[in-house]
Structures are given as C-alpha cells and as structure tokens.
C-alpha positions in Angstrom: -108.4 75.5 -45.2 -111.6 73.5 -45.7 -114.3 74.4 -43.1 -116.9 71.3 -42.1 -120.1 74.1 -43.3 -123.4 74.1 -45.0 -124.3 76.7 -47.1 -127.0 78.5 -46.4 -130.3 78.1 -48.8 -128.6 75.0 -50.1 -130.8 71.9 -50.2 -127.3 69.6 -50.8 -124.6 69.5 -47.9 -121.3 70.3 -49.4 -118.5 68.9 -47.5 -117.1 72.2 -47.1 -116.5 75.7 -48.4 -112.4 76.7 -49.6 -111.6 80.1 -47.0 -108.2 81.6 -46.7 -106.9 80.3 -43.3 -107.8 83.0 -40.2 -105.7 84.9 -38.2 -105.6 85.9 -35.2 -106.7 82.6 -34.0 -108.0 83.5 -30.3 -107.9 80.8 -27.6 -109.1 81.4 -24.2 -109.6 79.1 -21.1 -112.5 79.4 -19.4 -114.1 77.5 -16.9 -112.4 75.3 -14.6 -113.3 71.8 -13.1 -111.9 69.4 -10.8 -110.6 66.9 -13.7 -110.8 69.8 -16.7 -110.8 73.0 -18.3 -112.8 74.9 -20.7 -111.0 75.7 -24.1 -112.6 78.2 -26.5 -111.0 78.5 -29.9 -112.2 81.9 -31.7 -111.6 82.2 -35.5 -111.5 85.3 -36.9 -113.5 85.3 -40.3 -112.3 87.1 -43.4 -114.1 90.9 -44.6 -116.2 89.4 -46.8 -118.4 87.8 -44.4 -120.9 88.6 -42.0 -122.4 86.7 -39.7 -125.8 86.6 -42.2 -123.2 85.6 -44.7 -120.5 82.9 -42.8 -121.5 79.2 -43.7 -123.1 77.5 -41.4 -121.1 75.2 -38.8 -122.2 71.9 -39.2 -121.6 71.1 -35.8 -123.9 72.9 -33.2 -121.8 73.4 -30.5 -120.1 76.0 -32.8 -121.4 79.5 -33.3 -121.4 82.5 -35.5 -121.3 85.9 -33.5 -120.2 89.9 -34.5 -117.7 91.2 -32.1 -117.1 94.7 -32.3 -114.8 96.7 -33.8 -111.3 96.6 -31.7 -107.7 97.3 -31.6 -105.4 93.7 -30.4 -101.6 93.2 -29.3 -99.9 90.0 -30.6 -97.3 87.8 -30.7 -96.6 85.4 -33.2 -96.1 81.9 -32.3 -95.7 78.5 -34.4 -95.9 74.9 -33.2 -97.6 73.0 -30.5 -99.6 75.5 -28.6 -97.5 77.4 -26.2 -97.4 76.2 -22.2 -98.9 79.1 -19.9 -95.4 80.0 -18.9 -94.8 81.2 -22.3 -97.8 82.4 -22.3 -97.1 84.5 -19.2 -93.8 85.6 -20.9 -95.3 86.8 -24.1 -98.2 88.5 -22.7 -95.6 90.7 -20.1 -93.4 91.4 -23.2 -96.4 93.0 -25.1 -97.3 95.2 -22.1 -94.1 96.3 -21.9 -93.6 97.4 -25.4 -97.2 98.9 -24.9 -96.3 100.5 -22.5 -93.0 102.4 -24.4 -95.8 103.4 -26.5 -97.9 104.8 -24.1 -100.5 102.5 -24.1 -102.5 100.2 -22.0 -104.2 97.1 -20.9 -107.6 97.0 -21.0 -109.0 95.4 -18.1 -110.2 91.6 -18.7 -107.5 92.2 -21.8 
C-alpha cells in the first residue's frame, strides 16, 4: 500500500511512503444529518511507528492520534463493505461466542 504522506524533516514531498497494508481497518458512523452521515475510517498503523514517527498525512482533514492499549473482537469480512444488517449479524455472533467464553461487551463497544 502507498500512503499519500510527507516525511517529516524532509524539504522534498515524496509521493508516498511503501507500509504493509493495516489491519483491523476500523469504520464507525458518526454523526447523522438530514441528507448524510459521518464515516470515519481508522487505520491501524504498524509497531514500528509512533505517532512522533507516522508520516505525515498530506491531507489535513486526516490525523495521527495514540489509542491505548486494548483487547478487540472481529470478524473477517471481504468485498464491498458489509450493509448494517450484516453488520448487525456479525456483531450478535461475536457476543455470543464472547459470551461462551465468559466475556463481555464493553459499553460504547
């Protein structure tokens, strides 16, 4: 994958900087209004970087930010991004295998 980035200290623009592709890739809807919604798409950087150390996004709607440490549930899915039935579907599948395991939901989770 070739991110659109500038690297930091570097008086020449590069067109971008080769990184392993990211995964989990987070998306989350967020605000709602009349004629649309909010989409944010989180990418989860690689171990080598920090966020002193990611390259820069070239576009500034697009930020760099530490989330602490945590523990996720996922399912795998491939092709167009899944309806929010599936969604739905997915997400009740993981709490219920959580749940043979004895663990929870976090709340906002």
């Amino acid at each position: 994958m070739t991110a659109p980035v500038r690297i930091m200290g570097e008086a020449i623009e590069k067109p971008g900087e080769k990184m392993e592709m990211t995964a989990p890739v987070r998306i989350s809807n967020g605000a709602s209004t009349s004629s649309s919604t909010t989409t944010k798409v989180s990418f989860v950087m690689g171990k080598d970087y920090t966020a002193k150390t990611a390259p820069k996004p070239l576009d500034k709607e697009v930020t760099v930010r530490t989330v602490p440490g945590h523990v996720l549930a996922v399912r795998r899915f491939s092709g167009a991004p899944p309806k929010e039935r599936r969604v739905a579907k997915e997400r009740k599948r993981i709490e219920i295998a959580l749940e043979g395991e004895g663990l929870g939901v976090a709340k906002g989770g």
